[in-house]
C-alpha positions in Angstrom: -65.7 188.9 42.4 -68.2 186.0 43.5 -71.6 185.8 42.0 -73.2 185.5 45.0 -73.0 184.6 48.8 -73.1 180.2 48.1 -70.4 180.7 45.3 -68.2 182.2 48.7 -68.6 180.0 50.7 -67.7 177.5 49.1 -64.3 179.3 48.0 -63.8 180.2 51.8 -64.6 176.1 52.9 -61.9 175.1 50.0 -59.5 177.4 51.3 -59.6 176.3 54.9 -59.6 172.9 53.7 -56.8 173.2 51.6 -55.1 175.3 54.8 -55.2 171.9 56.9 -54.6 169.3 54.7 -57.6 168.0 54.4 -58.4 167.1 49.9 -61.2 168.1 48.3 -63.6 165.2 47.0 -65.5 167.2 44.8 -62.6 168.2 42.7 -61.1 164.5 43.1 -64.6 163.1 41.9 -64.4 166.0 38.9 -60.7 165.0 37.7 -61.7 161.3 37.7 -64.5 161.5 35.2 -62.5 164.2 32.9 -59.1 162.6 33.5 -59.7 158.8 34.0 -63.6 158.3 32.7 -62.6 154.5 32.8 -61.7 153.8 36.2 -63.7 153.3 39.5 -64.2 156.8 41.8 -63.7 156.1 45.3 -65.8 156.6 48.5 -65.6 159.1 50.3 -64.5 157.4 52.9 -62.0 155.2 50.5 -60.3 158.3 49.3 -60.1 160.3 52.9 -58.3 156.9 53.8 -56.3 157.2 50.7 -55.2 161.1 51.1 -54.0 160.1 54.8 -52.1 157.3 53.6 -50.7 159.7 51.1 -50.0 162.3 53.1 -48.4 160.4 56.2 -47.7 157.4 55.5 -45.5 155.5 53.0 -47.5 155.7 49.8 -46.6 157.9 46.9 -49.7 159.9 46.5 -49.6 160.8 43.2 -52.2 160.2 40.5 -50.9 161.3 37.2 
């Protein structure tokens, strides 16, 4: 199933991350410049602020 040992572990770090709520920047970063080429990508640290807001506080969260 995985190519090699890297390839799972990043599938297993995903997982868990997607377990506790926490997003993925990587795949944020990689819908941005597919999806929306002409706006800004966040910081790290602007979209873990972002994704918190989102997910417990009032914002909508939603992109598309």
């Amino acid at each position: 199933m995985f190519t090699d040992l890297r390839q799972a572990g990043r599938y297993l770090g995903q997982a868990m991350r997607l377990m506790v709520g926490l997003p993925d920047y990587d795949v944020y970063v990689s819908h941005m410049q597919a999806t929306h080429p002409d706006r800004p990508v966040m910081t790290y640290e602007e979209f873990f602020r972002e994704r918190q807001e989102a997910r417990y506080g009032s914002g909508a969260g939603k992109c598309c």
